[in-house]
VOTI-570208 format. One record per residue (C-alpha): x, y, z. Coordinates in steps of 0.05 Angstrom, whole numbers, plus 5000, padded with zeros to 4 digits. Layout:
N
+------+-------+------+
| east | north |   up |
+------+-------+------+
|    X |     Y |    Z |
...
+------+-------+------+
# end
This chain:
523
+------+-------+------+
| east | north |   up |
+------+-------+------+
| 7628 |  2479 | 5543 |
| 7614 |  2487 | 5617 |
| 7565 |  2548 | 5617 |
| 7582 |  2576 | 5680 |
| 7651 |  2601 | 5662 |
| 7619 |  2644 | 5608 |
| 7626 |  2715 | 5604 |
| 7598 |  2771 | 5561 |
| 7648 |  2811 | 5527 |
| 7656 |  2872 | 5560 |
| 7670 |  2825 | 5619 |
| 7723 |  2796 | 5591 |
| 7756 |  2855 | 5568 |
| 7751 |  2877 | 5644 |
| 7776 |  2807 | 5662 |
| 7835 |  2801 | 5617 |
| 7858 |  2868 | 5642 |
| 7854 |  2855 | 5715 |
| 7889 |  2788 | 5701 |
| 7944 |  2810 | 5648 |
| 7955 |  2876 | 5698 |
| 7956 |  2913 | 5618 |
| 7900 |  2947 | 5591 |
| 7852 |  2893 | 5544 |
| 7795 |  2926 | 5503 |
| 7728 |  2899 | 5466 |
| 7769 |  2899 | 5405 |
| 7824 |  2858 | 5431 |
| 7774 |  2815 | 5446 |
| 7737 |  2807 | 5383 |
| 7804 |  2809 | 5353 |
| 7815 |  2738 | 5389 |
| 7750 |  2711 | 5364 |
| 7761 |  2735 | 5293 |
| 7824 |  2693 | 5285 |
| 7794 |  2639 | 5323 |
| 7849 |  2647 | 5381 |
| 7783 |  2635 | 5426 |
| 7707 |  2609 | 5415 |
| 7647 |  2657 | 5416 |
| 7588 |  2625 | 5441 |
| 7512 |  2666 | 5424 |
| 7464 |  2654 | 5467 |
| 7407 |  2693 | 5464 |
| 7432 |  2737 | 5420 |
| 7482 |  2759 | 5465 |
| 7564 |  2738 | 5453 |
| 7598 |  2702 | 5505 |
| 7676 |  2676 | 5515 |
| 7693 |  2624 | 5557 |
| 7732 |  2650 | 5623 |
| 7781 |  2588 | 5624 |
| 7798 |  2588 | 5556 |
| 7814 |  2662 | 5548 |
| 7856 |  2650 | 5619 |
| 7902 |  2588 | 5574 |
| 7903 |  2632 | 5515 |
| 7939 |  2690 | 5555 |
| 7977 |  2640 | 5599 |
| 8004 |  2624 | 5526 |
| 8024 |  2697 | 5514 |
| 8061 |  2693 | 5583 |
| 8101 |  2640 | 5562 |
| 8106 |  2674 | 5493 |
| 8130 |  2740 | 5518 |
| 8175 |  2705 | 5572 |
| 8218 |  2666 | 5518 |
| 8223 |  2728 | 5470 |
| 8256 |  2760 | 5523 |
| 8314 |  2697 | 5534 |
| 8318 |  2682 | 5457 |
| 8287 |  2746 | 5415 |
| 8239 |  2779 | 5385 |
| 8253 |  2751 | 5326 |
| 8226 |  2683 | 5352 |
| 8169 |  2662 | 5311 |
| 8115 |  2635 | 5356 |
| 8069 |  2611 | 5309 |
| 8122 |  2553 | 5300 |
| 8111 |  2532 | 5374 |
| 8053 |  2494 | 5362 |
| 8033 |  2504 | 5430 |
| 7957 |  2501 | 5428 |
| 7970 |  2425 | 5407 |
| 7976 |  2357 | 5458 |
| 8026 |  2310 | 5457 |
| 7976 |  2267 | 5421 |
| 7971 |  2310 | 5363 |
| 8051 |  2321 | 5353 |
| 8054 |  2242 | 5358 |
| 7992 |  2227 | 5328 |
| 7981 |  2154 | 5287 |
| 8038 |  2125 | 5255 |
| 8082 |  2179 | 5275 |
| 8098 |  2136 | 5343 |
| 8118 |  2072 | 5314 |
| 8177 |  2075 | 5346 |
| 8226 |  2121 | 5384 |
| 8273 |  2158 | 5347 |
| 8316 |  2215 | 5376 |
| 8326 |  2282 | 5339 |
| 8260 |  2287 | 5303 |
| 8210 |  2343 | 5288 |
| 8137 |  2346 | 5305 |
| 8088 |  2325 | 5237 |
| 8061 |  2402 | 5238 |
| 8121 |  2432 | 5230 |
| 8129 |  2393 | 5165 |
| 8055 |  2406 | 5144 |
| 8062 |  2485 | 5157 |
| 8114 |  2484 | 5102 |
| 8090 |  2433 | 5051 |
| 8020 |  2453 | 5054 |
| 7996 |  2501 | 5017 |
| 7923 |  2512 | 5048 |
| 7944 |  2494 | 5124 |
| 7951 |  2579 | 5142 |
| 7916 |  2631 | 5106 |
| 7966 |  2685 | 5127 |
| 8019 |  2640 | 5103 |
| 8047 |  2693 | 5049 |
| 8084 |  2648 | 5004 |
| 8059 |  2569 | 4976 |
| 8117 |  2536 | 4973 |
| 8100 |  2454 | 4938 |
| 8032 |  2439 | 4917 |
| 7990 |  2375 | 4911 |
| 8028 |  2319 | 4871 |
| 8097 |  2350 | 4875 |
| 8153 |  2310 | 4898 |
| 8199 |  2326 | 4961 |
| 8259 |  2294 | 4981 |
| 8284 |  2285 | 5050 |
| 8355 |  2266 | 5044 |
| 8356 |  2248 | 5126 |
| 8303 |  2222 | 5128 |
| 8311 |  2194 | 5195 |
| 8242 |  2162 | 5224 |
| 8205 |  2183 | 5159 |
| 8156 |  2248 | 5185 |
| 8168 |  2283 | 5123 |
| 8142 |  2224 | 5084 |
| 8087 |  2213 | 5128 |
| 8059 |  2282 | 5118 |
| 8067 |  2289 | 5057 |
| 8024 |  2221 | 5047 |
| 7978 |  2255 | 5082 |
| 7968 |  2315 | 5051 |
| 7972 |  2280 | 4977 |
| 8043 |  2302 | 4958 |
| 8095 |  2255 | 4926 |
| 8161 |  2244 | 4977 |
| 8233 |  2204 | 4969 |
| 8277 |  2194 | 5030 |
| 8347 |  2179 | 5037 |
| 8382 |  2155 | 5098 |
| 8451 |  2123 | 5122 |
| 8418 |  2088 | 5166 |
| 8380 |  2009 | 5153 |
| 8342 |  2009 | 5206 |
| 8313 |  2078 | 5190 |
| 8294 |  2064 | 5126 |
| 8261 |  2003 | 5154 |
| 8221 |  2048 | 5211 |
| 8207 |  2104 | 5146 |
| 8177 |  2051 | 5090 |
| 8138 |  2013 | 5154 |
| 8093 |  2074 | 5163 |
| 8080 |  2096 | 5088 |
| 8068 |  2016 | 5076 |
| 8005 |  1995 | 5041 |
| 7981 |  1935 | 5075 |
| 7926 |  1881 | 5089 |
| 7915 |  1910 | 5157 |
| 7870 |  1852 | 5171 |
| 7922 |  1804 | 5148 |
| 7969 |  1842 | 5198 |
| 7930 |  1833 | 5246 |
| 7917 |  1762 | 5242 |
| 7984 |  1751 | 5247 |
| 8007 |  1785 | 5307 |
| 7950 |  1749 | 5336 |
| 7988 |  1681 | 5324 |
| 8050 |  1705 | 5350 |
| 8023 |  1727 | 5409 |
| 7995 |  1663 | 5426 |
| 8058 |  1630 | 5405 |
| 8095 |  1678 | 5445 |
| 8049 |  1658 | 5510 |
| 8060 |  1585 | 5507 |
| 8134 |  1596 | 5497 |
| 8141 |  1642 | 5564 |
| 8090 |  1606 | 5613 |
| 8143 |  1591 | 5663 |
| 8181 |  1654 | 5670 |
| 8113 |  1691 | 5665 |
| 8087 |  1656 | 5732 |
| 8152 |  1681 | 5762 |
| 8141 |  1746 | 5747 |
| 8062 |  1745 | 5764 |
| 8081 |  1730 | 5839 |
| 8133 |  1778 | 5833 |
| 8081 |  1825 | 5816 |
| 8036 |  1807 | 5872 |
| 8098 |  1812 | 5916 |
| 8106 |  1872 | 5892 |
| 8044 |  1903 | 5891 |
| 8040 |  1883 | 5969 |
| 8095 |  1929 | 5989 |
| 8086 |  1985 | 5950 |
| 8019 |  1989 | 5976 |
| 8037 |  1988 | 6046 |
| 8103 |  2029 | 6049 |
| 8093 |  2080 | 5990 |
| 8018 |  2100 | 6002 |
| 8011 |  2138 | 5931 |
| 7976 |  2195 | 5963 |
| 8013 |  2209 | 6038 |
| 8082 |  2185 | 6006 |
| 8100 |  2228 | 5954 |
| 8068 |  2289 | 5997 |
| 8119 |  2274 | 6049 |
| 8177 |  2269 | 5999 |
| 8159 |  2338 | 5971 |
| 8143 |  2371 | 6049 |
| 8215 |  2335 | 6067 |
| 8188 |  2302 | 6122 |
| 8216 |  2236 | 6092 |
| 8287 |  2235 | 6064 |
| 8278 |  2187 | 5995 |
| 8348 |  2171 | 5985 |
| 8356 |  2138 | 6061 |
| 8276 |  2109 | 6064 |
| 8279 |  2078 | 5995 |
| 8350 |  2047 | 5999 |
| 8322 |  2008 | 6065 |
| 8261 |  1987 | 6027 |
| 8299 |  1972 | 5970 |
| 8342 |  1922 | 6007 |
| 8287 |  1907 | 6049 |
| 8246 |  1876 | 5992 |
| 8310 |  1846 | 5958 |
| 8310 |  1790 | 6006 |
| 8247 |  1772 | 5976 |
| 8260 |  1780 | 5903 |
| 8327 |  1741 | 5922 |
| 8276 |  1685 | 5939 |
| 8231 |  1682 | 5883 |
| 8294 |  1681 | 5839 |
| 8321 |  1615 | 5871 |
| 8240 |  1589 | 5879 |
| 8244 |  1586 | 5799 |
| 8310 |  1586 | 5777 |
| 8315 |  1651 | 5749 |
| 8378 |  1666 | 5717 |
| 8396 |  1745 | 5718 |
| 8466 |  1755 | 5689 |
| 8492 |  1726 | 5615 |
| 8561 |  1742 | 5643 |
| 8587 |  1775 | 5574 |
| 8574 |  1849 | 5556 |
| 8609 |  1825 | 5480 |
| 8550 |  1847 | 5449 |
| 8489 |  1908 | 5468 |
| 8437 |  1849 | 5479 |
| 8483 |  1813 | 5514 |
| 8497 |  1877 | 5569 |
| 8426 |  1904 | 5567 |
| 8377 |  1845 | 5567 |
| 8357 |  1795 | 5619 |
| 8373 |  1720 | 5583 |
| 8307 |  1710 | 5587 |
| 8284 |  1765 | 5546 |
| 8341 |  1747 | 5487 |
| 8312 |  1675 | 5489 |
| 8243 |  1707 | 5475 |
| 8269 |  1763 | 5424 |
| 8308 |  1707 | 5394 |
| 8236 |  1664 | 5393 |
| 8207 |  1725 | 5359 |
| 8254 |  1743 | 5302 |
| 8261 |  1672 | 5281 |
| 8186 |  1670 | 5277 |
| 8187 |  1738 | 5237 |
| 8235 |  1708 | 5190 |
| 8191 |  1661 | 5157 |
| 8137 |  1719 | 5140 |
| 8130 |  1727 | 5067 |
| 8099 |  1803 | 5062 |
| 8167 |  1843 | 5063 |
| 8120 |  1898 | 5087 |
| 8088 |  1869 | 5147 |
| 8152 |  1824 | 5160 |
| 8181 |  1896 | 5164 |
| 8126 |  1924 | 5206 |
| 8135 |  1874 | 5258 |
| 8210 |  1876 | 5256 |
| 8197 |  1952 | 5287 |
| 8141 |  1931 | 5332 |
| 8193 |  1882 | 5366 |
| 8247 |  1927 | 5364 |
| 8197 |  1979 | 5395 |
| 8176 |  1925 | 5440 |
| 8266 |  1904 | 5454 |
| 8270 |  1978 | 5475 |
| 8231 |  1975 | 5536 |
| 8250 |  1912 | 5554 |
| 8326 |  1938 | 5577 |
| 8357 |  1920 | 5641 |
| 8360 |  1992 | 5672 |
| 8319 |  2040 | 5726 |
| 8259 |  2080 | 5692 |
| 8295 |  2138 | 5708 |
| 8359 |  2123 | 5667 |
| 8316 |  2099 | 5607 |
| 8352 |  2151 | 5563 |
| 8416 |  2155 | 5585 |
| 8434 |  2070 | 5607 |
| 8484 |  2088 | 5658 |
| 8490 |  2011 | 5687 |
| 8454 |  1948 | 5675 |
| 8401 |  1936 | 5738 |
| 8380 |  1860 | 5742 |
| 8347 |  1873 | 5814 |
| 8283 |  1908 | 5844 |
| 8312 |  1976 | 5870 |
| 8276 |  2043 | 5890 |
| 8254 |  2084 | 5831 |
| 8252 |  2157 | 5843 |
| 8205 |  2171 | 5784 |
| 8150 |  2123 | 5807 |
| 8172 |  2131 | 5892 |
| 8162 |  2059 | 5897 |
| 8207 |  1995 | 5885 |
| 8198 |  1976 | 5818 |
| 8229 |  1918 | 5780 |
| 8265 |  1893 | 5715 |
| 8232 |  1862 | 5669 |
| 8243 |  1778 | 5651 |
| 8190 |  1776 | 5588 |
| 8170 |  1813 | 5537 |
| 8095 |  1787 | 5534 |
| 8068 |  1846 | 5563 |
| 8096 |  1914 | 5522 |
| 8089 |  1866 | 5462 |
| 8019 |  1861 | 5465 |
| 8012 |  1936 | 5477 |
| 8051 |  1957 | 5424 |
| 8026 |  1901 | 5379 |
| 7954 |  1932 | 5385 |
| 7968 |  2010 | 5390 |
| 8012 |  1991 | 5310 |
| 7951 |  1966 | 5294 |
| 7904 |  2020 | 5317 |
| 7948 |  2077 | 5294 |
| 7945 |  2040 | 5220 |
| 7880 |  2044 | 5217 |
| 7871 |  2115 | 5237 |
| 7924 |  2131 | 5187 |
| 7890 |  2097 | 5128 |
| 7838 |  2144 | 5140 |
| 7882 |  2201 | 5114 |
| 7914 |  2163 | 5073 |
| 7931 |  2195 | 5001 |
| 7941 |  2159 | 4938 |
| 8008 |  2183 | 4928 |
| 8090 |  2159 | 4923 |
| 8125 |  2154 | 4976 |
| 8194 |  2113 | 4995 |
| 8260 |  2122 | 5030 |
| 8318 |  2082 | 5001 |
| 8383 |  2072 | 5046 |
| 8453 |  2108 | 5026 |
| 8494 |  2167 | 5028 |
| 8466 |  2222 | 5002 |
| 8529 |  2258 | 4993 |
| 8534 |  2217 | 4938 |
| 8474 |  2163 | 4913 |
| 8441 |  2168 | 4848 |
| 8370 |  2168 | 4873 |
| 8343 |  2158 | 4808 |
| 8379 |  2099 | 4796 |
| 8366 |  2062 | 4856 |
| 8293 |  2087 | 4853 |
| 8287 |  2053 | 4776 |
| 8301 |  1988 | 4814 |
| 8262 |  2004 | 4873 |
| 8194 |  2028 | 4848 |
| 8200 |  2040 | 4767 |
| 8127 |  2074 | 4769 |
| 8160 |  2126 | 4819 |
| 8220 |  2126 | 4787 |
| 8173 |  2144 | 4712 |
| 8136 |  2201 | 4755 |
| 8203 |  2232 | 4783 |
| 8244 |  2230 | 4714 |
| 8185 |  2265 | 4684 |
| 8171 |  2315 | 4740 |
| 8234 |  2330 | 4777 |
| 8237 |  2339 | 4861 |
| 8207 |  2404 | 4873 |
| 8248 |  2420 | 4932 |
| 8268 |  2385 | 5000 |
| 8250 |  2393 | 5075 |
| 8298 |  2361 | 5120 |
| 8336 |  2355 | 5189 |
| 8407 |  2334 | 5186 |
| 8437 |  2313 | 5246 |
| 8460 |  2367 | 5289 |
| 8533 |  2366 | 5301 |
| 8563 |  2318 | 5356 |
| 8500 |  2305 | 5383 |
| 8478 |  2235 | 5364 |
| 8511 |  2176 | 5344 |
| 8441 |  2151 | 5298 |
| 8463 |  2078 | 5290 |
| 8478 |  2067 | 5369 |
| 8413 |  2095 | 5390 |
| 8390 |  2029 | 5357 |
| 8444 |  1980 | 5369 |
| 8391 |  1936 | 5399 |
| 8359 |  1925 | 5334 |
| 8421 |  1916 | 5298 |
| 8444 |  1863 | 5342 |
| 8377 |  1827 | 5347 |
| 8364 |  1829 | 5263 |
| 8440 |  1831 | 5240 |
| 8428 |  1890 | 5204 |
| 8496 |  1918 | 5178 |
| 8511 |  1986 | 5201 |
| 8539 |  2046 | 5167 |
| 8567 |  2088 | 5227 |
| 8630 |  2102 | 5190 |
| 8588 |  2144 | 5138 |
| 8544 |  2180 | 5190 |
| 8546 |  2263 | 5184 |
| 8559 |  2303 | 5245 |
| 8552 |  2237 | 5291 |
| 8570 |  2248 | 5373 |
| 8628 |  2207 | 5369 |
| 8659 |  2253 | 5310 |
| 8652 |  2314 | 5363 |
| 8648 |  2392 | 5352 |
| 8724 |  2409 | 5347 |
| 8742 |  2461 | 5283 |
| 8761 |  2402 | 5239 |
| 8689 |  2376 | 5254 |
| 8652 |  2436 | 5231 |
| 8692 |  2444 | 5172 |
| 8667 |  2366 | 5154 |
| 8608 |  2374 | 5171 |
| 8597 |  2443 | 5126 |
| 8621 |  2401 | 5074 |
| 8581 |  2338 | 5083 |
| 8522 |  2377 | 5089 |
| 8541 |  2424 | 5020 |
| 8556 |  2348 | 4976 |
| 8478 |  2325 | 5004 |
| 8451 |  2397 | 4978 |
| 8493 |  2392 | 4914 |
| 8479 |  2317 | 4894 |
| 8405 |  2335 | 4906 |
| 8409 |  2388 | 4859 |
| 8416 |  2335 | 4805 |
| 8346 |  2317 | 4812 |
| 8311 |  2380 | 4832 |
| 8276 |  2446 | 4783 |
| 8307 |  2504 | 4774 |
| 8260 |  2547 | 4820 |
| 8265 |  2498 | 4887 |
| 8257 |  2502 | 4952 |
| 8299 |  2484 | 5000 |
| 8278 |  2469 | 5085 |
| 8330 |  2446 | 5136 |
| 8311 |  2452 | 5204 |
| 8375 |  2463 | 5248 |
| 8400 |  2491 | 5304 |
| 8462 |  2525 | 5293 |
| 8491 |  2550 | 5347 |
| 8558 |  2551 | 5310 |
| 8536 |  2592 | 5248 |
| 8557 |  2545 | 5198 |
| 8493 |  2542 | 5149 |
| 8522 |  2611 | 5120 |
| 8582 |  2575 | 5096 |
| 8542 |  2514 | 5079 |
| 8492 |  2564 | 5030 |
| 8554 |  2587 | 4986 |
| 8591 |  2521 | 4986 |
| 8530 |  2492 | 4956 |
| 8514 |  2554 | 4916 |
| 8457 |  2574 | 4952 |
| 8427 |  2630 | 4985 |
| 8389 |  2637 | 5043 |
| 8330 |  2672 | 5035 |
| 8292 |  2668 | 5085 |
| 8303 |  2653 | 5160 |
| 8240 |  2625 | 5217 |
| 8266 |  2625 | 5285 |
| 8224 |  2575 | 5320 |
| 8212 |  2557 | 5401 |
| 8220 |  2489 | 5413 |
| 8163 |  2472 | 5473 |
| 8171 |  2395 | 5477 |
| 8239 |  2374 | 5482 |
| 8247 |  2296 | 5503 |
| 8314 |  2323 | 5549 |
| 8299 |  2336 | 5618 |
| 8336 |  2407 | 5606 |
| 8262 |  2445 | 5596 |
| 8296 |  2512 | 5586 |
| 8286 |  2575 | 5532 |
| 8305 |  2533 | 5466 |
| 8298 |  2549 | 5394 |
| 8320 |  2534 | 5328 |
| 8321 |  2550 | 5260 |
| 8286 |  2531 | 5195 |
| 8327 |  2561 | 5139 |
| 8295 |  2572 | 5063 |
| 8355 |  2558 | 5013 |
| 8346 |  2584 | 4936 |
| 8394 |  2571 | 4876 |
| 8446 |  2634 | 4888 |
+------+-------+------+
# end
């Protein structure tokens, strides 16, 4: 704590005021350091606050009182989670891999947990309960509830998902894991020494120009004071520097286009990079460990995902394939596609590895899977006999206490497509057809009506396998009002509504956002 932005209290009462322009008392104060909204600090007997963190704590309530006023009163800002970093909503296995359309680890925990908030009125699953997440999507809820030493089952349409869900809960020799991701990097170095000479000298190139026509200081102070126009200066030093990229492609025979978009690899990926992906996954194949065979499957297809042929900038949206150098207005300098995959395999490679460890540390000794299919209609207990019979014992026995989930929300996201890559690469077969609420199926009236009752057969089949007194979680953002209709058709009841602000939205749209978590009872 740097000392000399302490304050006594009556201070930073005064302080508070002067800076909030409301009146802030001693007890509002003490009131902060009672909750533990700020740190007291004695020194000499005398209580002191820190000046900077009282300033974030009512830059917070800014921010709070500024998006009740957009979305409501009603908006409960506890839910926010905005004292936390990005590191802690994405913290260990949680970033395995990218997946669109999922919810931060706390916001399961402050609903499965029954110690994480002692003003928390109600305790909703305890220790050694089972949940069921019946989208389960990237796995989160499994994750957490690993972590905090509750039983979980997932069910999801989706292969692939299942694959990234049952990759994170996975039990492994970590030191077995590692040793072999160590070979296949070093088989995966000898097998790309040519192009990867190419693209050092490309880098050098590179690095050359950047340094001295986009000085990352005076540049980008320019851009911003428009005394340099962006759009005109890069496209000259764009085409300027193509004539030497054109070069190093003819120096070493560098071949850019596979002339055939048949296929997402084929459209997205330099031929290079398939040859090396192609290197990879027939390497992978021969693994014996279904788990770590798995776990490396996702580290490559994290690895595939970077590797596309497109500007940083269009990253989430792949307007057109970019096999050139061109002027990238996030970075203001040229930047480059990529011709290997050596060098975000070897990241990810050792960040899986370091985030497995760190999650072992929390690790709980309790059940955890997700199992592929529609959960309008599988018999989970049926395919979980075959699956894991000592699970299968344990949830026969105890029942699922309740669920927490996410379904898709409507006509947003087409789930399989946002990992064609990895379908293509593996030859994974995919189950669009039987997707709920997908983009491609839209938001017309005959939509919503599907989509209430897709989402009423998943709460209906799970009922099968749940108590009497459970609890039901979906986290949605229904702009449309259908969950009402969704309650009764699955006779349910809502009881229980938590409006919650959604900070940290991967969209570049940073605007007032919330959604809701609805509690669903047996009517």
């Amino acid at each position: 704590m740097n000392k000399s932005n302490l304050i006594k209290i009556n201070d930073a009462a005064k302080w508070a005021s002067d800076y909030t322009n409301k009146s802030i008392t001693v007890s509002n104060i003490n009131y902060l350091i009672q909750y533990a909204l700020i740190d007291k600090i004695i020194s000499n007997g005398t209580i002191y606050v820190s000046q900077n963190e009282l300033k974030k704590y009512y830059d917070r309530n800014k921010k709070e009182i500024s998006w009740k006023n957009k979305l409501g009163e009603d908006l409960n800002w506890k839910l926010s989670f905005d004292n936390l970093k990005e590191s802690e909503t994405t913290k260990h296995v949680h970033r395995l891999h990218p997946y669109k359309g999922k919810f931060i680890p706390q916001l399961v925990s402050y609903f499965i947990d029954d110690n994480i908030d002692e003003f928390k009125k109600e305790v909703y699953f305890k220790k050694d309960d089972i949940i069921l997440d019946p989208f389960c999507g990237s796995g989160t809820t499994l994750v957490q509830a690993n972590e905090l030493g509750i039983n979980a089952l997932g069910v999801d349409i989706s292969y692939f998902n299942t694959i990234i869900s049952n990759s994170k809960i996975a039990n492994i020799d970590l030191k077995q894991l590692e040793t072999i991701l160590e070979e296949l990097s070093k088989k995966l170095e000898n097998y790309v020494k040519i192009n990867y000479r190419f693209e050092k000298e490309l880098n050098e190139k590179l690095l050359e120009f950047n340094n001295k026509y986009f000085d990352k200081v005076s540049y980008k102070k320019d851009v911003r004071e428009n005394k340099i126009d962006s759009k005109i200066y890069g496209k000259e030093k764009e085409e300027e520097f193509l004539i030497i990229y054109y070069d190093l492609i003819k120096k070493y025979n560098i071949i850019l286009n596979n002339n055939d978009d048949s296929s997402f690899i084929k459209k997205w990926f330099m031929p290079s990079i398939i040859d090396e992906l192609n290197f990879m996954n027939d390497l992978i194949k021969d693994i014996n460990d279904e788990n770590i065979k798995n776990i490396i499957m996702v580290i490559l297809s994290r690895t595939m995902r970077s590797c596309r042929v497109t500007t940083h900038s269009d990253l989430g949206t792949l307007l057109k394939p970019v096999v050139t150098t061109y002027y990238c207005r996030k970075h203001y300098k040229i930047c480059k596609p990529l011709f290997s995959i050596i060098k975000w395999w070897n990241i990810y490679y050792k960040d899986t590895i370091k985030r497995f460890y760190i999650f072992n540390n929390l690790r709980t000794n309790t059940k955890q899977l997700c199992i592929t299919g529609d959960s309008r209609s599988i018999d989970i207990f049926d395919i979980l006999k075959n699956k894991d019979y000592d699970f299968y014992e344990l949830a026969k026995n105890k029942k699922i206490s309740g669920i927490f989930t996410s379904p898709p929300y409507i006509g947003l996201i087409d789930y399989h497509e946002q990992h064609a890559y990895a379908y293509d690469l593996f030859g994974f077969n995919r189950n669009d057809d039987f997707e709920i609420g997908s983009l491609s199926k839209g938001q017309s009236l005959n939509a919503k009506n599907k989509y209430i009752d897709d989402i009423s057969k998943v709460l209906i089949n799970a009922k099968k396998y749940m108590i009497d007194d459970y609890n039901v979680f979906i986290v949605a953002n229904d702009k449309y009002n259908l969950y009402m209709k969704i309650a009764e058709k699955s006779s349910m009841k809502i009881v229980n509504t938590f409006k919650r602000p959604v900070l940290n939205r991967v969209e570049k749209d940073k605007s007032e956002y919330s959604e809701i978590i609805f509690h669903l009872k047996e009517l």
